[in-house]
Biotite code that builds the C-alpha atoms (Angstrom):
import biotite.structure as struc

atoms = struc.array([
    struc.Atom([-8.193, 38.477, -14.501], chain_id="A", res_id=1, res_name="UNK", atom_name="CA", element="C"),
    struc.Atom([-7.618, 37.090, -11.049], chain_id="A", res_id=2, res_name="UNK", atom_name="CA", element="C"),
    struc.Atom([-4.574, 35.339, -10.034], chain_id="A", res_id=3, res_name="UNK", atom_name="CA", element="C"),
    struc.Atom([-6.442, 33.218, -7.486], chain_id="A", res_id=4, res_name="UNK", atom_name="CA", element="C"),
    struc.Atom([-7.618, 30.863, -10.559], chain_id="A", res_id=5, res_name="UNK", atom_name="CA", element="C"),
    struc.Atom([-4.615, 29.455, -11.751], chain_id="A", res_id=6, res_name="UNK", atom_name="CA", element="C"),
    struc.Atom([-4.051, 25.848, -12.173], chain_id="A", res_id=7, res_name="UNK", atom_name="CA", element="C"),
    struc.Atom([-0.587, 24.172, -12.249], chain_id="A", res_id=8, res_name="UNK", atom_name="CA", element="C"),
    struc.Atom([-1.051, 21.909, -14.693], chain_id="A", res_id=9, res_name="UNK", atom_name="CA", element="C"),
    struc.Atom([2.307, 20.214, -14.581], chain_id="A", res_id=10, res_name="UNK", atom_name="CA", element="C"),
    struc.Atom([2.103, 19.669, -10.675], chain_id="A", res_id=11, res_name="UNK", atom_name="CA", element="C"),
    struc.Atom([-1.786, 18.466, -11.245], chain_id="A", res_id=12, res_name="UNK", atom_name="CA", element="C"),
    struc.Atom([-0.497, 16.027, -13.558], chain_id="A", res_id=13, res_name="UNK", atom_name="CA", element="C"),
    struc.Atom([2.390, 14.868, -11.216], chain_id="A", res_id=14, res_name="UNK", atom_name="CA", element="C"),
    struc.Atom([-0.270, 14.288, -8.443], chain_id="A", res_id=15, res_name="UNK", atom_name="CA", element="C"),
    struc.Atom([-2.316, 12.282, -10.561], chain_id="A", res_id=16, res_name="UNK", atom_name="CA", element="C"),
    struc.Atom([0.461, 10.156, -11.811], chain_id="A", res_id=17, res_name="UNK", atom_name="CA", element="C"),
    struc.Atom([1.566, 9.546, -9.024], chain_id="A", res_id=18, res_name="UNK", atom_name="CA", element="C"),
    struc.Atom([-2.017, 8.368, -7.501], chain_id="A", res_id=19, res_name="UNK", atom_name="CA", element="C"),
    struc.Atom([-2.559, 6.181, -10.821], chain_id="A", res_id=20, res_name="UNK", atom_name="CA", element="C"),
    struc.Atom([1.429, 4.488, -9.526], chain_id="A", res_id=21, res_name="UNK", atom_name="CA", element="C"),
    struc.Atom([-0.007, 4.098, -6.278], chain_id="A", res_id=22, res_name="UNK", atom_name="CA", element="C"),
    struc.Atom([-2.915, 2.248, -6.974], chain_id="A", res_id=23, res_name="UNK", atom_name="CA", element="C"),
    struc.Atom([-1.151, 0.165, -8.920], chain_id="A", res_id=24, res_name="UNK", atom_name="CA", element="C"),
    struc.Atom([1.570, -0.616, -6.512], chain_id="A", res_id=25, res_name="UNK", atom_name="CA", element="C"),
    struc.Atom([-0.972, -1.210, -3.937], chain_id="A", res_id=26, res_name="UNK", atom_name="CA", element="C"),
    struc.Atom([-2.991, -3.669, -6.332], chain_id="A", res_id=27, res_name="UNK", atom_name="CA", element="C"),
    struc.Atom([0.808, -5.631, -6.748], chain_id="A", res_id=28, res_name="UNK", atom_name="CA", element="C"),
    struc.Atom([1.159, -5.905, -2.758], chain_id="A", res_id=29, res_name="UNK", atom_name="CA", element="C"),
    struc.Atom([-2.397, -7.384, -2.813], chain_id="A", res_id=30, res_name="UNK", atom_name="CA", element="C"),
    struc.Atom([-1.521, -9.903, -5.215], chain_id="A", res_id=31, res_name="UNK", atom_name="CA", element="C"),
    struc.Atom([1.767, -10.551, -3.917], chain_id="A", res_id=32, res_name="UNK", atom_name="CA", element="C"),
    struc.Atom([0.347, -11.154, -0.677], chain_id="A", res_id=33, res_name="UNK", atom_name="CA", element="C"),
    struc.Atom([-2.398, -13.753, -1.992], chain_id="A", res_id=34, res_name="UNK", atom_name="CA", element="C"),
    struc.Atom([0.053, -15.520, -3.965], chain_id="A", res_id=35, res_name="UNK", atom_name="CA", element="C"),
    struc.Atom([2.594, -15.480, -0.923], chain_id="A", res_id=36, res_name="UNK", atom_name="CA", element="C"),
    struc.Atom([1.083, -14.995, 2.143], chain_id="A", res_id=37, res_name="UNK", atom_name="CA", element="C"),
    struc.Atom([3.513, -13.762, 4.953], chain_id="A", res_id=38, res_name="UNK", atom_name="CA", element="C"),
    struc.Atom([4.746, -16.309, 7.713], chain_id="A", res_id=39, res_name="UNK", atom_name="CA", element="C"),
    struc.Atom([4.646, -13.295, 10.076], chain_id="A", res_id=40, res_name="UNK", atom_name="CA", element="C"),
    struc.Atom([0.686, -13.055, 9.859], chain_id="A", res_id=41, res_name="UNK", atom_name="CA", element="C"),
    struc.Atom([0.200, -16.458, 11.848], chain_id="A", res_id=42, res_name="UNK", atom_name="CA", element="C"),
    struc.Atom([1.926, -16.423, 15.563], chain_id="A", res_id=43, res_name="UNK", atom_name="CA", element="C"),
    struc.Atom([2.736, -19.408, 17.280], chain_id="A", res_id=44, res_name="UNK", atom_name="CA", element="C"),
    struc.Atom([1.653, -19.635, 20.536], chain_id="A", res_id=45, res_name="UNK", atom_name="CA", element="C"),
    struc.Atom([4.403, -20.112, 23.480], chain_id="A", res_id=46, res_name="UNK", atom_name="CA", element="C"),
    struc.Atom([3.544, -22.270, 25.556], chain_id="A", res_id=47, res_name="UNK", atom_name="CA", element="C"),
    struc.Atom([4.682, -24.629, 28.191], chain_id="A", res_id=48, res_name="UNK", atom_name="CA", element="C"),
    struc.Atom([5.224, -27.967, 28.080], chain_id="A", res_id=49, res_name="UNK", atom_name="CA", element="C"),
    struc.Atom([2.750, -30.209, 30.097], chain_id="A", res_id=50, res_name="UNK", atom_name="CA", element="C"),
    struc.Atom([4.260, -32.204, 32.900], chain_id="A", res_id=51, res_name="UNK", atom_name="CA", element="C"),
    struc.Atom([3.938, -35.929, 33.143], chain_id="A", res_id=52, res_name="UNK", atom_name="CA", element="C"),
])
């Protein structure tokens, strides 16, 4: 039997928990952002004042 066709299960398993915390955490941000949106996403515009 070849070596070549091992699987690491444990590290396989570690990968794919780790994706399955990921999506989650990104599916939080998402919410957190619609819920709270970010005062940094909307610039205010410097500009002069007009003379009189």
């Amino acid at each position: 039997m070849s070596q070549d066709n091992l699987i690491d299960f444990d590290a396989e398993r570690a990968r794919r928990v780790h994706d399955i915390k990921e999506k989650r955490l990104n599916e939080m941000r998402d919410a957190f952002e619609q819920a709270l949106p970010l005062n940094a996403a909307k610039k205010k515009s410097k500009r002069k004042p007009k003379k009189r």
